[in-house]
Backbone as XML, in Angstrom:
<?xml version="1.0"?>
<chain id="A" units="angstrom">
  <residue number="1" name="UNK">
    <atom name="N" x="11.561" y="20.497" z="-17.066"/>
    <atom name="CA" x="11.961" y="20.324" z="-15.674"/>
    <atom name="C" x="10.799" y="19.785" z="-14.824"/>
  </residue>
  <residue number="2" name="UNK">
    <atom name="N" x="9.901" y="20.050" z="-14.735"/>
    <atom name="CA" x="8.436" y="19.764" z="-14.425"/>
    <atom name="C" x="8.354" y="18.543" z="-14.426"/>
  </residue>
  <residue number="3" name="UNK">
    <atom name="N" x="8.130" y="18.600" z="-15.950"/>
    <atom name="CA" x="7.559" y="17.255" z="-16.354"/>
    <atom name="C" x="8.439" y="16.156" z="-16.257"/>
  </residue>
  <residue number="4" name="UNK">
    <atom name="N" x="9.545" y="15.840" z="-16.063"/>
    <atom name="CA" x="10.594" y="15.155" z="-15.268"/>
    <atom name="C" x="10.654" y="15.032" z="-13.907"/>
  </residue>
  <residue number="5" name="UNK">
    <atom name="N" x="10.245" y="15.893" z="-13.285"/>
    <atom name="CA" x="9.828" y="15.864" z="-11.866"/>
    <atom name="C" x="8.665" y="14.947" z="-11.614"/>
  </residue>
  <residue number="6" name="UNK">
    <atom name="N" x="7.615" y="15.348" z="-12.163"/>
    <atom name="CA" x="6.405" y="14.431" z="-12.460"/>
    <atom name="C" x="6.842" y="12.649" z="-13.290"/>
  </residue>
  <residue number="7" name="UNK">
    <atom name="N" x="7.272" y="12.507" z="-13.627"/>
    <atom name="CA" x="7.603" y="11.319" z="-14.381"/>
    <atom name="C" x="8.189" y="10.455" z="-12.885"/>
  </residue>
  <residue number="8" name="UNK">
    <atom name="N" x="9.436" y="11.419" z="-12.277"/>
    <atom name="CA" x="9.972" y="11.016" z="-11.380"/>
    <atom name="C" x="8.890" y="9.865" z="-10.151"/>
  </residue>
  <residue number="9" name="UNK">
    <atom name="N" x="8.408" y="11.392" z="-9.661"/>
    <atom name="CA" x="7.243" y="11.138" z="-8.640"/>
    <atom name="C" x="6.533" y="9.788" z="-9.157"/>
  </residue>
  <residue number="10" name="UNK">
    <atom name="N" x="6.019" y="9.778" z="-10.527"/>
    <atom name="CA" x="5.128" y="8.278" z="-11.113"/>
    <atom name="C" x="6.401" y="7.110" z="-11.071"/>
  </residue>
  <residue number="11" name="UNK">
    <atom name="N" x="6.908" y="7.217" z="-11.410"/>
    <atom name="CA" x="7.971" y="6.180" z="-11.307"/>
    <atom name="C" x="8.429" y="5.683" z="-10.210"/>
  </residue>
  <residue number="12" name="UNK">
    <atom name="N" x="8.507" y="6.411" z="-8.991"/>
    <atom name="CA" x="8.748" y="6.085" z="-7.408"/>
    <atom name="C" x="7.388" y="5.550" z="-6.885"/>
  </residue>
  <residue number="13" name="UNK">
    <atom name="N" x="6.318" y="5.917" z="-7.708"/>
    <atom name="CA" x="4.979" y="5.369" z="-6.847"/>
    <atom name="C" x="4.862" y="4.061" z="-7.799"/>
  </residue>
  <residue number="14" name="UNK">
    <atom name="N" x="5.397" y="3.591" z="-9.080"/>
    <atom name="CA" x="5.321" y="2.513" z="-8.931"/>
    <atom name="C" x="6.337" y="1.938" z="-8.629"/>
  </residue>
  <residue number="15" name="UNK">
    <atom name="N" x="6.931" y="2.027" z="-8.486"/>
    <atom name="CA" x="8.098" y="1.309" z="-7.744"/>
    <atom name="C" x="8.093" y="0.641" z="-6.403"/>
  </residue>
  <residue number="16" name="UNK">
    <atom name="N" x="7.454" y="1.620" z="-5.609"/>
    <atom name="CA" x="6.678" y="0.858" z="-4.172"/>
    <atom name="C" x="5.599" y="0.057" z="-4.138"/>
  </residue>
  <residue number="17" name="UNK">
    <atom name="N" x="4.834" y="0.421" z="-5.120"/>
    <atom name="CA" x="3.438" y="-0.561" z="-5.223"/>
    <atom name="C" x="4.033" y="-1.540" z="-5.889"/>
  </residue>
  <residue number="18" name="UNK">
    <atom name="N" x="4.705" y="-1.923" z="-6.731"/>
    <atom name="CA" x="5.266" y="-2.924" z="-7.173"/>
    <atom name="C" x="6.276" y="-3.667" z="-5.941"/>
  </residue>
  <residue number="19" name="UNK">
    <atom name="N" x="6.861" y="-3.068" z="-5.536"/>
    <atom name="CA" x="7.534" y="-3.416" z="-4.319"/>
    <atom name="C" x="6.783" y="-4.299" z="-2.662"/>
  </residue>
  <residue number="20" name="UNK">
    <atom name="N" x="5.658" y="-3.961" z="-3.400"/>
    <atom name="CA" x="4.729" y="-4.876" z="-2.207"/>
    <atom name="C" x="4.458" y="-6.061" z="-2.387"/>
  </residue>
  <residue number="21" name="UNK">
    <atom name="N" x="4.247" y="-6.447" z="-3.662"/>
    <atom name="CA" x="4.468" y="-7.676" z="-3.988"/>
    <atom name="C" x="5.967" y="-8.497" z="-3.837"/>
  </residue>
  <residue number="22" name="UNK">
    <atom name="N" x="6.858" y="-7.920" z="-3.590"/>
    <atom name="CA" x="8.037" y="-8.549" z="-3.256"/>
    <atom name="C" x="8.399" y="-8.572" z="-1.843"/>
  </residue>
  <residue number="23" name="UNK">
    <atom name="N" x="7.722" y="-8.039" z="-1.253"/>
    <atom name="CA" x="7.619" y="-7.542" z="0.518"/>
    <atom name="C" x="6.931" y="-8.966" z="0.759"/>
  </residue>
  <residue number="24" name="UNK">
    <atom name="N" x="5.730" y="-8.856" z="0.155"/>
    <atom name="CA" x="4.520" y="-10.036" z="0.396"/>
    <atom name="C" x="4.620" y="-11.592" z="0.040"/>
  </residue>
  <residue number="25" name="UNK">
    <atom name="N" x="5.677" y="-11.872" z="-0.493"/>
    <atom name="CA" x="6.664" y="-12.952" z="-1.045"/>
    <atom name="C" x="7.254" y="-13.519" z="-0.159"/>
  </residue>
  <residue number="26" name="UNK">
    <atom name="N" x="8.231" y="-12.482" z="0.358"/>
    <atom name="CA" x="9.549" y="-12.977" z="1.151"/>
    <atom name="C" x="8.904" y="-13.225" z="2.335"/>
  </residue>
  <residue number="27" name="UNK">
    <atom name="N" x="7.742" y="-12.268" z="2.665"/>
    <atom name="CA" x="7.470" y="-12.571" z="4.104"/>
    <atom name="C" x="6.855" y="-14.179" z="4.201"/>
  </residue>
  <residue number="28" name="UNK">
    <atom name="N" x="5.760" y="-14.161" z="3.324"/>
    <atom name="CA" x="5.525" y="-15.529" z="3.094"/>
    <atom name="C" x="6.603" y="-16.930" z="2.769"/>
  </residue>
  <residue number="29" name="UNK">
    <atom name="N" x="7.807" y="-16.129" z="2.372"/>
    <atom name="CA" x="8.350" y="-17.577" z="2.113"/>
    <atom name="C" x="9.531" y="-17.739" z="3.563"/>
  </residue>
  <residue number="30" name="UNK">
    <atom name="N" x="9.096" y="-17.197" z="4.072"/>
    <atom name="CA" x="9.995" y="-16.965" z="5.713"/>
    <atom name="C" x="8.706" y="-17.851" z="6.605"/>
  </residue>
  <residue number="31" name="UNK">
    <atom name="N" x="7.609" y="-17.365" z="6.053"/>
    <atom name="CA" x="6.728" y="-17.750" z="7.426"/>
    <atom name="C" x="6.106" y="-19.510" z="6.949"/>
  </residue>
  <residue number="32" name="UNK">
    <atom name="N" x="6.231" y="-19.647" z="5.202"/>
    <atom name="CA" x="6.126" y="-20.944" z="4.976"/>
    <atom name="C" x="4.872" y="-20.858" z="5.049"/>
  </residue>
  <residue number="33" name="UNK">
    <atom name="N" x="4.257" y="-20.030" z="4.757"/>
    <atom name="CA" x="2.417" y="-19.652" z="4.097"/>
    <atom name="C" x="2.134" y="-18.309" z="3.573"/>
  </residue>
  <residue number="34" name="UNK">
    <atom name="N" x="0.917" y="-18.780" z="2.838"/>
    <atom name="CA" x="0.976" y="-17.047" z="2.381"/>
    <atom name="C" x="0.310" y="-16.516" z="3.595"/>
  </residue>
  <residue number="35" name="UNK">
    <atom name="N" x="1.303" y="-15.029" z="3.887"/>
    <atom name="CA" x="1.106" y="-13.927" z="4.595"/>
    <atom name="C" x="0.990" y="-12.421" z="3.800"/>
  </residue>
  <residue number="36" name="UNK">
    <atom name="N" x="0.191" y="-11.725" z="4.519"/>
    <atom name="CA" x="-0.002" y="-9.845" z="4.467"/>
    <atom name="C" x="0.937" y="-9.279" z="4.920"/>
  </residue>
  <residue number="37" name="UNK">
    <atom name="N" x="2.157" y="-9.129" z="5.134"/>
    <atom name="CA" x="2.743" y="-7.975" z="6.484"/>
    <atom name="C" x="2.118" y="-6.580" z="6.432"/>
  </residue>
  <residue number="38" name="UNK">
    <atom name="N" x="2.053" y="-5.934" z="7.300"/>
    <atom name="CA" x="2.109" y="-4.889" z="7.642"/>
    <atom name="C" x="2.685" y="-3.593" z="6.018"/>
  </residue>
  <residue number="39" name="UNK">
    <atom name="N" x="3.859" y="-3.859" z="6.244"/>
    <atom name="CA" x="4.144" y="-3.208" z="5.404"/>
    <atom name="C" x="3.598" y="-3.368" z="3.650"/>
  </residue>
  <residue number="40" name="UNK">
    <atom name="N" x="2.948" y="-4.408" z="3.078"/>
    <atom name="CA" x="2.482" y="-4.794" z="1.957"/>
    <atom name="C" x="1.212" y="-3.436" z="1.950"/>
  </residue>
  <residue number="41" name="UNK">
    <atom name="N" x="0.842" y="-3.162" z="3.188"/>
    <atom name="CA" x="-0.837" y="-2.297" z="3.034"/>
    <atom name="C" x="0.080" y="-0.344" z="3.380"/>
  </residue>
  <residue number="42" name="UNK">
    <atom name="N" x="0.906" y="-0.265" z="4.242"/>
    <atom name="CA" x="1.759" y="0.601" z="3.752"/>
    <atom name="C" x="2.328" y="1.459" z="2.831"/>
  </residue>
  <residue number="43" name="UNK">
    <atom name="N" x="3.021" y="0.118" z="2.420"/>
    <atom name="CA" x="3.949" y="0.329" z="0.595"/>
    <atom name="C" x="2.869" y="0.856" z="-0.359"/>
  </residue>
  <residue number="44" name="UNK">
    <atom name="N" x="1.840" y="-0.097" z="-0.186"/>
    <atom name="CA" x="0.564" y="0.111" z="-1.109"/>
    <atom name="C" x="-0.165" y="1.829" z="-0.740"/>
  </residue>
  <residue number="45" name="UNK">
    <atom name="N" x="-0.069" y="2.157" z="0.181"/>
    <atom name="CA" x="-0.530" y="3.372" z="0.029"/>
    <atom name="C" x="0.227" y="4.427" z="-0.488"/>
  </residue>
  <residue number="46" name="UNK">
    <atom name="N" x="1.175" y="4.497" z="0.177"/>
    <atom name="CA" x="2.517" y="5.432" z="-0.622"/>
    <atom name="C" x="2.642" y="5.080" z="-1.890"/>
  </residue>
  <residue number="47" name="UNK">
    <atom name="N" x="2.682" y="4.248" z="-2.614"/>
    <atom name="CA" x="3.105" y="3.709" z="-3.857"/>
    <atom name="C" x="1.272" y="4.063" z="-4.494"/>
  </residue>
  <residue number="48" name="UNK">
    <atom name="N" x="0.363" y="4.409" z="-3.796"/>
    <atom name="CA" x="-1.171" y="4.599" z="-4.847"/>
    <atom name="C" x="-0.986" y="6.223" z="-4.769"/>
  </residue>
  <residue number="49" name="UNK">
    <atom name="N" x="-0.903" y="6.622" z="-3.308"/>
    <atom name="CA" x="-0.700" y="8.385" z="-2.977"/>
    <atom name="C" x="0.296" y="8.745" z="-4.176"/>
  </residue>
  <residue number="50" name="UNK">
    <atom name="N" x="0.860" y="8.620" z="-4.522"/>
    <atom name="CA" x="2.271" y="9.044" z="-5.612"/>
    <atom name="C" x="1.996" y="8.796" z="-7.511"/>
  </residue>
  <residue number="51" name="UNK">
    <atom name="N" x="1.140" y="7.918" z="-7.106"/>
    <atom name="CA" x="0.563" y="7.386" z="-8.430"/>
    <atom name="C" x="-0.789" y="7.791" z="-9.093"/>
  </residue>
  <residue number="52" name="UNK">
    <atom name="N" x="-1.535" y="8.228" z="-7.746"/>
    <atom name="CA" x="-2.811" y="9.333" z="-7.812"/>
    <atom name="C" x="-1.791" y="10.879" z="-7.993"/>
  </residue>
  <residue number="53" name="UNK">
    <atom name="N" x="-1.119" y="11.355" z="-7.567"/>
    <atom name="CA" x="-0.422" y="12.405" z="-8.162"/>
    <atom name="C" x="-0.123" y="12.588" z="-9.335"/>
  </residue>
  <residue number="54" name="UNK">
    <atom name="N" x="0.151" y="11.551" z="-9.517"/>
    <atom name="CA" x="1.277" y="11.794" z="-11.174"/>
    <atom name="C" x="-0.307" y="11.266" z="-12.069"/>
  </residue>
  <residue number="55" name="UNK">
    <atom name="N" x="-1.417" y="10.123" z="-12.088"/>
    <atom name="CA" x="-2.396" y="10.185" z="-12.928"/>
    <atom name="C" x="-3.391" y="11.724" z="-12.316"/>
  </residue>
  <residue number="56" name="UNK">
    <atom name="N" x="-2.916" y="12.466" z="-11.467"/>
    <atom name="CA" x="-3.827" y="14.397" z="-11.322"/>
    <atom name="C" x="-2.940" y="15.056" z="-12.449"/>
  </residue>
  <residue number="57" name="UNK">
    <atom name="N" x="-1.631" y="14.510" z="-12.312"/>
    <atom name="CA" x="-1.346" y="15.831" z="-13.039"/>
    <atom name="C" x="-0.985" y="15.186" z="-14.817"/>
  </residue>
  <residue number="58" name="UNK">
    <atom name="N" x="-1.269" y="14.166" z="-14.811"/>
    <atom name="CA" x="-1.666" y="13.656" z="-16.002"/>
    <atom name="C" x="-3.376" y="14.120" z="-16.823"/>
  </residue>
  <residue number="59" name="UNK">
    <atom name="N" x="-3.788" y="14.428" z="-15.750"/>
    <atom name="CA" x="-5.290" y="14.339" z="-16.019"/>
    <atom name="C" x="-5.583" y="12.947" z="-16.709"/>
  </residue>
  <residue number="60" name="UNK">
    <atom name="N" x="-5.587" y="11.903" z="-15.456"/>
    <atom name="CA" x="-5.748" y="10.792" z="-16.217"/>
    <atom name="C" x="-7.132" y="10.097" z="-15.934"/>
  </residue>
  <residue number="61" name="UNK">
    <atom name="N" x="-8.346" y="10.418" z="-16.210"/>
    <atom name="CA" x="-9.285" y="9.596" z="-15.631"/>
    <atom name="C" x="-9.195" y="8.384" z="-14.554"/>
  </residue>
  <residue number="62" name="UNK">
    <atom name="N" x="-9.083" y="7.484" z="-15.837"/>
    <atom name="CA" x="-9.179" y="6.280" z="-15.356"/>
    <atom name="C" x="-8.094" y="5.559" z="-14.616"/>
  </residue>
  <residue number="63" name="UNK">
    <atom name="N" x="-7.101" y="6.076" z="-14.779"/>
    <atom name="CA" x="-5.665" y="6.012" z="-13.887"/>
    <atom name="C" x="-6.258" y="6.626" z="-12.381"/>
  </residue>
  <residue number="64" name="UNK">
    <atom name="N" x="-7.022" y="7.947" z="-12.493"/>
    <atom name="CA" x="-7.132" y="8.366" z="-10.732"/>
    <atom name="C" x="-7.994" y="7.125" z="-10.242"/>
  </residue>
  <residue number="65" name="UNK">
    <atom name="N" x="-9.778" y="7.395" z="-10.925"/>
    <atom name="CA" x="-10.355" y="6.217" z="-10.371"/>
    <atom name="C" x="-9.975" y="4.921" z="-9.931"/>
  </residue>
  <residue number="66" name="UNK">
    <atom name="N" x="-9.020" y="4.368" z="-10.786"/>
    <atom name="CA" x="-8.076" y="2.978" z="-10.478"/>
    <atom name="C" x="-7.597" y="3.151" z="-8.776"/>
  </residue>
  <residue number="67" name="UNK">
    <atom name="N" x="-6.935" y="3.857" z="-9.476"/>
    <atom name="CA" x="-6.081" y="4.090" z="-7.670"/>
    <atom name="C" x="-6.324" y="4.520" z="-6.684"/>
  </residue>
  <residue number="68" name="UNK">
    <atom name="N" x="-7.440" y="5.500" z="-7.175"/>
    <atom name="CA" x="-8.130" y="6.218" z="-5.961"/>
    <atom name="C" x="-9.001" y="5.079" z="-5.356"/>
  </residue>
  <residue number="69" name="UNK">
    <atom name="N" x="-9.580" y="4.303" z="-5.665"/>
    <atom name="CA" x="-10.600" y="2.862" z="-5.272"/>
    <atom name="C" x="-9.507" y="2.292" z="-4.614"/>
  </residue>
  <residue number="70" name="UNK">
    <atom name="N" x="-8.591" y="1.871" z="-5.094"/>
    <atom name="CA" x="-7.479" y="0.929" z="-4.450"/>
    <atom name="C" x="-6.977" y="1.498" z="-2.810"/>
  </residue>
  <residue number="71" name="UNK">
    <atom name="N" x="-6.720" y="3.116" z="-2.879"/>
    <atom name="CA" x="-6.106" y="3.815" z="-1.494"/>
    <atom name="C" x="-7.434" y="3.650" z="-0.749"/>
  </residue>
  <residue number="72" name="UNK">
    <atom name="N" x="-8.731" y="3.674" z="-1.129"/>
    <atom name="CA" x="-9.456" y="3.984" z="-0.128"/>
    <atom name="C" x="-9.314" y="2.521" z="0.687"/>
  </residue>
  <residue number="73" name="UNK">
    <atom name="N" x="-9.379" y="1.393" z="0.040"/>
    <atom name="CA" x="-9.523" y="0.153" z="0.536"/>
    <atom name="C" x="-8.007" y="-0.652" z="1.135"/>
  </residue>
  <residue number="74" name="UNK">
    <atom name="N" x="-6.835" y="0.422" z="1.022"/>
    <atom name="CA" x="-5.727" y="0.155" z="1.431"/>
    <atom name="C" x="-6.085" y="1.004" z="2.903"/>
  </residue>
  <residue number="75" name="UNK">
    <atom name="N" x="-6.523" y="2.020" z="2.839"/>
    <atom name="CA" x="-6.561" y="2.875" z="4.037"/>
    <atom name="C" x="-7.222" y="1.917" z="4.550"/>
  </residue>
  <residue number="76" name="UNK">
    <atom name="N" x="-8.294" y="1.287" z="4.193"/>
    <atom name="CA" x="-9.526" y="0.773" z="5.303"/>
    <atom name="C" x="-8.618" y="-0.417" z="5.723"/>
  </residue>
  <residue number="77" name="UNK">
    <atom name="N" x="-7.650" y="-1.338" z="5.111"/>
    <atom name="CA" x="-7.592" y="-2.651" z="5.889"/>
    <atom name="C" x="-6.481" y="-1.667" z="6.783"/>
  </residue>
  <residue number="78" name="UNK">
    <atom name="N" x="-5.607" y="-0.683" z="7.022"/>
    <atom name="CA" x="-4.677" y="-0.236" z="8.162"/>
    <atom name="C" x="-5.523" y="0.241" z="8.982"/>
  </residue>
  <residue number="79" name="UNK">
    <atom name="N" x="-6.550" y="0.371" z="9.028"/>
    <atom name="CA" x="-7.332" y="0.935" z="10.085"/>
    <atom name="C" x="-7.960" y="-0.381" z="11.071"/>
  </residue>
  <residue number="80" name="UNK">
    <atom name="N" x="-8.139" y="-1.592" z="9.949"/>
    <atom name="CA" x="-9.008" y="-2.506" z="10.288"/>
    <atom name="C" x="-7.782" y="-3.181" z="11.281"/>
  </residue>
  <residue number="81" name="UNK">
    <atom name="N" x="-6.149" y="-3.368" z="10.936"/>
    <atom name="CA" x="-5.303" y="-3.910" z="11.784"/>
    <atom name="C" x="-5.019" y="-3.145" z="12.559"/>
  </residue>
  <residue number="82" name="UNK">
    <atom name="N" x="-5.199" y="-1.990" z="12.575"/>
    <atom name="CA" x="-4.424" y="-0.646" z="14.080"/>
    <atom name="C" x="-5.961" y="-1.363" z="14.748"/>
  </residue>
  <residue number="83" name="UNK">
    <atom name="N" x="-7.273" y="-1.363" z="14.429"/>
    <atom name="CA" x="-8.064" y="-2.069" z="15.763"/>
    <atom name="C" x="-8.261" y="-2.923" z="16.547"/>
  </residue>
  <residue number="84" name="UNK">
    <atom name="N" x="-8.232" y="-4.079" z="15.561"/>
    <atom name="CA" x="-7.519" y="-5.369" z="15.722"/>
    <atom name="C" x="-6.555" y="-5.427" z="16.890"/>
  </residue>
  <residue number="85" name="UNK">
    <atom name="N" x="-5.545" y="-4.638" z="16.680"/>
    <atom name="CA" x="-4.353" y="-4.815" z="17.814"/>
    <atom name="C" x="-4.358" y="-4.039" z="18.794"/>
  </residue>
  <residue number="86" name="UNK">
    <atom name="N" x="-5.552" y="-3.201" z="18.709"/>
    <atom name="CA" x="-5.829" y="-2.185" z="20.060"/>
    <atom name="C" x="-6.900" y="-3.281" z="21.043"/>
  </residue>
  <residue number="87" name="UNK">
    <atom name="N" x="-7.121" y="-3.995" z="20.268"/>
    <atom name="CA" x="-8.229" y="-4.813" z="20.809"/>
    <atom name="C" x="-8.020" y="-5.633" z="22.095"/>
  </residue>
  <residue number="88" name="UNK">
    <atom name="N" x="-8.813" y="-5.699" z="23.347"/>
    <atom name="CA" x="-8.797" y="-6.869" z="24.359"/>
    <atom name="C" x="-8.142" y="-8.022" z="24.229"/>
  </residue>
  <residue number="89" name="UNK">
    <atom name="N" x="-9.331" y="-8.703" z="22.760"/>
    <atom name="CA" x="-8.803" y="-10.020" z="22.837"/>
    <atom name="C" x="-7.357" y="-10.501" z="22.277"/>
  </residue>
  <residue number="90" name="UNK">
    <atom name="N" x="-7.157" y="-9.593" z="21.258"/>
    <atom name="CA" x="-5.771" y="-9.314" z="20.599"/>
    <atom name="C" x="-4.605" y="-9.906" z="21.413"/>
  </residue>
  <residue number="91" name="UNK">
    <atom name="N" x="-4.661" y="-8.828" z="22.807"/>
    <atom name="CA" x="-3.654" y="-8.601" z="23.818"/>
    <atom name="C" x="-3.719" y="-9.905" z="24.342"/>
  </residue>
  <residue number="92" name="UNK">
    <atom name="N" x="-4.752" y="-10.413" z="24.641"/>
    <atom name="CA" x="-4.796" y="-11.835" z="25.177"/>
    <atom name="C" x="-4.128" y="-12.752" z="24.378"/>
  </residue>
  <residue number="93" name="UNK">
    <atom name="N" x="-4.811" y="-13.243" z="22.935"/>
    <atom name="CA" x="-4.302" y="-14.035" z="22.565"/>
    <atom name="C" x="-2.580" y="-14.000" z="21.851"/>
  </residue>
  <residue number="94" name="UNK">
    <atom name="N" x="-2.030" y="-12.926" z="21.634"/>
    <atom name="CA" x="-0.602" y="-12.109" z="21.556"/>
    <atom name="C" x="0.487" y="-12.916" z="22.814"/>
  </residue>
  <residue number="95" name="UNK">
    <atom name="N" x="-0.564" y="-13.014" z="24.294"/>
    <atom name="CA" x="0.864" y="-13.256" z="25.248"/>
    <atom name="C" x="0.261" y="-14.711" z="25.674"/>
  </residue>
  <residue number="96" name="UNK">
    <atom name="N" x="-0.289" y="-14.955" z="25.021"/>
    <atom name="CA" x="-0.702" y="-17.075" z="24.887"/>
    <atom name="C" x="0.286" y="-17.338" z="23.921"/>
  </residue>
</chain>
């Protein structure tokens, strides 16, 4: 029962991280260049958070390190766009 639960949980976290790449596609083929959305750095965290779970309770080394490197640097670019858009010039160039 557990361990089906756990399988579950790994299977939904890749499913979203895989799912960002199809987020990151469409948006680009809408905008007619490659684009990031928003949601690509999102998906990517939920989909690493879920996947660092299931490689803890795997005891998986190199599976945590993988992903754990990946969330820290997913966290850092949502931080880097929440400033970005808190920003002065942001607001300026937004209503140009």
């Amino acid at each position: 029962m557990i361990a089906g639960l756990w399988l579950g949980i790994g299977l939904v976290g890749q499913a979203m991280f895989s799912a960002r790449f199809l987020v990151q596609w469409w948006a680009s083929e809408r905008e007619g260049r490659s684009v990031i959305p928003h949601s690509f750095w999102y998906l990517s965290i939920a989909g690493s958070l879920s996947l660092v779970a299931y490689a803890l309770y795997q005891r998986d080394p190199v599976f945590i390190i993988g992903q754990g490197a990946g969330l820290a640097i997913y966290m850092r670019n949502i931080r880097l766009i929440r400033r970005q858009s808190r920003a002065p010039e942001a607001r300026v160039e937004s209503a140009a």
